[in-house]
N, C-alpha and C positions, 0 to 999 in steps of 0.2 A: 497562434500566439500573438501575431500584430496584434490584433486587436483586443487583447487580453493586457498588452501593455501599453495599450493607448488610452486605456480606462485609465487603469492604475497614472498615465502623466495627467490625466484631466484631473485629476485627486479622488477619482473613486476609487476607494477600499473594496476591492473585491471578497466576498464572505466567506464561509465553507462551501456553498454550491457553486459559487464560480470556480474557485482552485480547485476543487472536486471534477467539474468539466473539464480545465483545460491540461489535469496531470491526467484525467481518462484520455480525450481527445490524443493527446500523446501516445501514450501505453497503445492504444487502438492503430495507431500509422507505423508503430514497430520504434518508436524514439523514447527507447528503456531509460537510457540514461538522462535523459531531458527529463523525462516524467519523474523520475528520482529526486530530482534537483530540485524540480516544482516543489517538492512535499517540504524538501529540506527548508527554501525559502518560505512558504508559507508558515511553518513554525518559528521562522526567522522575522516575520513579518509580523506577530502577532498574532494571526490567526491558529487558530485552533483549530488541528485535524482530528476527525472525527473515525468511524470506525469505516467510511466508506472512504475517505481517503487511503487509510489502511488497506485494506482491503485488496484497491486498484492497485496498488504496488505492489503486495503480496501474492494476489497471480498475475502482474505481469511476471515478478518471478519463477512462477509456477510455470509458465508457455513458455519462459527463455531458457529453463534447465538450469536455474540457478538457485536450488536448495539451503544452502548456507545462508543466502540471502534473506530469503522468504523467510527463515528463522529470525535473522536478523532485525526484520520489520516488526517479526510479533512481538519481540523483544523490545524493543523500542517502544513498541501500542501498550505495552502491558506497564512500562519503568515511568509511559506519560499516564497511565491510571486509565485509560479505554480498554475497555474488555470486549474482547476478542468473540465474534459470535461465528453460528454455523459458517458462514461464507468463510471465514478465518480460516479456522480450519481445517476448512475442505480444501483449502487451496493450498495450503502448507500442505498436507496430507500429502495431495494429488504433485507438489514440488518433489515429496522425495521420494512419493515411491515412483517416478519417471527416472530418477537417480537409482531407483533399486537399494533405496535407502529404507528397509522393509521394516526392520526394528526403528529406528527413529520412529517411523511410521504408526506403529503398534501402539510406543508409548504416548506418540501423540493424541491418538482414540481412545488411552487411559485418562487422558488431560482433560478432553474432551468429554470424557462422560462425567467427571465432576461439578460442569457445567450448572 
């Protein structure tokens, strides 16, 4: 992250592939709530999250057992007008049936096939 905020003081605007790297980079060392935060400020910043941004947050809630969440994101991806593809999903999917959230689940893969 140092050096993800030593660009941004030199006045480089970092794009979607950078925020993308460093809210993954996070997500990947286990700092859920940091990587959250990133996406928040990067929409806060201007930039525009894309579906892989998405995405990375959506299973990182998916590996931390936090279903609600992972809804939560999709919800958010779908209200900013990015649509939601297979990786979406699967990860939501995969969020709640580890919750044994088996019906969410089902109507999820009805959602999904309208795709």
């Amino acid at each position: 992250i140092f050096w993800f905020e030593e660009m941004q003081r030199a006045g480089i605007e970092p794009d979607t592939v950078a925020w993308n790297s460093i809210i993954n980079a996070c997500a990947r060392a286990g700092r859920a709530a940091e990587a959250e935060l990133l996406l928040g400020k990067m929409k806060a910043s201007g930039s525009t999250p894309d579906v892989v941004s998405y995405n990375i947050v959506i299973n990182l809630c998916a590996h931390t057992g936090r279903p609600q969440e992972a809804q939560n994101w999709l919800k958010q991806m779908q209200e900013a007008r990015i649509q939601p593809d297979e990786v979406t999903y699967a990860a939501v999917i995969s969020a709640l049936t580890k919750a044994n959230m088996v019906d969410e689940a089902i109507d999820m893969l009805g959602t999904m096939e309208d795709m």
